[in-house]
Residue, then its C-alpha position, 0 to 999 in steps of 0.5 A: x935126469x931125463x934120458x932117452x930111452x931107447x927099446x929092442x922089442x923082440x925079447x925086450x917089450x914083448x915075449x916073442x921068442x916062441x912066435x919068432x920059432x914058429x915063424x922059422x919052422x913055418x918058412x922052411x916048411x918046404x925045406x925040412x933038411x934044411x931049418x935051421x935049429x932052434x938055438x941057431x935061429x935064437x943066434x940071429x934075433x936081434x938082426x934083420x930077417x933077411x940077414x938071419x935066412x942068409x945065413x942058411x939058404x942061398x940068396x935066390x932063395x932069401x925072398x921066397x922065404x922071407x915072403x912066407x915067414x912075413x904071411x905067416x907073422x901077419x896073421x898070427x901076430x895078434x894071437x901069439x905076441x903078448x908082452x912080458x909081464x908088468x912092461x906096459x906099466x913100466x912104460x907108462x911111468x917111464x913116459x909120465x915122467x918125460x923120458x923121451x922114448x923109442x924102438x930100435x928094432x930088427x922088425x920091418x917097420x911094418x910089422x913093429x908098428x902093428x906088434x905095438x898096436x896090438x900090446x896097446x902101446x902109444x908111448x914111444x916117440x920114434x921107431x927105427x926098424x930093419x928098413x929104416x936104415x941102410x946098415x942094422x944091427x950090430x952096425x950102431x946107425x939105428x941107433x944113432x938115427x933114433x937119436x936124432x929123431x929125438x933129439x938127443x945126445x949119445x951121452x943122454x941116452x940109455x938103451x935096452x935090448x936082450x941080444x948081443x947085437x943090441x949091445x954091440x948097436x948101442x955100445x958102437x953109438x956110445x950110449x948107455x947099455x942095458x942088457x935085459x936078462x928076462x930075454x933068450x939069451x942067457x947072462x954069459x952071452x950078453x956079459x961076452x957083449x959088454x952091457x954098460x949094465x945087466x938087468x933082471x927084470x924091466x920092473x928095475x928099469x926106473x930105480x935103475x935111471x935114478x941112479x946112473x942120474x944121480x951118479x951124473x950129477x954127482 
């Protein structure tokens, strides 16, 4: 069966968990009584970043933040993201054989476009960012528009995220979950989200397919 896949890129594609803390201490170097901790901001990955700085700072205070944690991504982004080991050869053998594929991510597009051309990635169909929709995750709505732009049904489709707010995304639309264990947050987290399935390692990804293929067929 040919699915379409759909991919979180932030502790899914790419190892980025460190970048992403860097990132938040950076942009509240002016508010240091006020960061918020490390595991607090592991919480919100996954969600748009203006809705994580809400969480910790009044709105007037969302934009200045926001502008000062986009500089400091723009300019360390080629040194500090690095993808999970074996992820661009399992993406290739997934596009060889025709799955059509796409990001679903809380990134900017902006900043997701320039995060895969720097990892060297050219497989992907579609790319649904944190403003390319009116409601992100946990809302199913960018995942639903990444089915459309592939043209493909819920029952079709599988998609792969590391976070909670992935899963809730991916399990509002109907389509097939994995949890991707190798990411931030631990298995009790993403087991509370209700993944379709859990996988240890991306390298799982095509023999994975395979089955829930052969079980459709079935």
């Amino acid at each position: 069966m040919q699915w379409a896949l759909l991919f979180d890129f932030d502790g899914t594609l790419a190892d980025t968990t460190g970048f992403l803390l860097q990132s938040m201490r950076h942009s509240f170097e002016l508010l240091p009584g006020r960061r918020p901790s490390d595991a607090e901001w592991i919480a919100g990955i996954g969600t748009p970043l203006r809705s994580q700085l809400r969480q910790f700072v009044p709105e007037p205070e969302v934009e200045p933040l926001y502008l000062r944690y986009r500089a400091f991504q723009k300019e360390h982004l080629t040194a500090l993201t690095r993808p999970f080991p074996a992820t661009l050869e399992v993406v290739q053998r997934l596009r060889a054989r025709g799955h059509a594929m796409a990001i679903v991510t809380s990134k900017s597009e902006e900043i997701a476009r320039l995060s895969l051309a720097a990892l060297g990635f050219t497989a992907f169909d579609a790319l649904i960012g944190a403003d390319s929709v009116a409601r992100h995750k946990p809302d199913p709505l960018p995942v639903l528009t990444a089915l459309e732009k592939l043209g493909a049904r819920p029952s079709e489709a599988v998609f792969i995220g590391d976070s909670p707010h992935d899963i809730a995304s991916g399990n509002g639309a109907g389509v097939c979950t994995i949890g991707a264990l190798w990411g931030p947050f631990g298995r009790e987290v993403l087991e509370r989200a209700r993944p379709t399935h859990l996988l240890e390692r991306l390298e799982l990804l095509p023999a994975l397919l395979e089955r829930l293929g052969a079980s459709r067929a079935d």
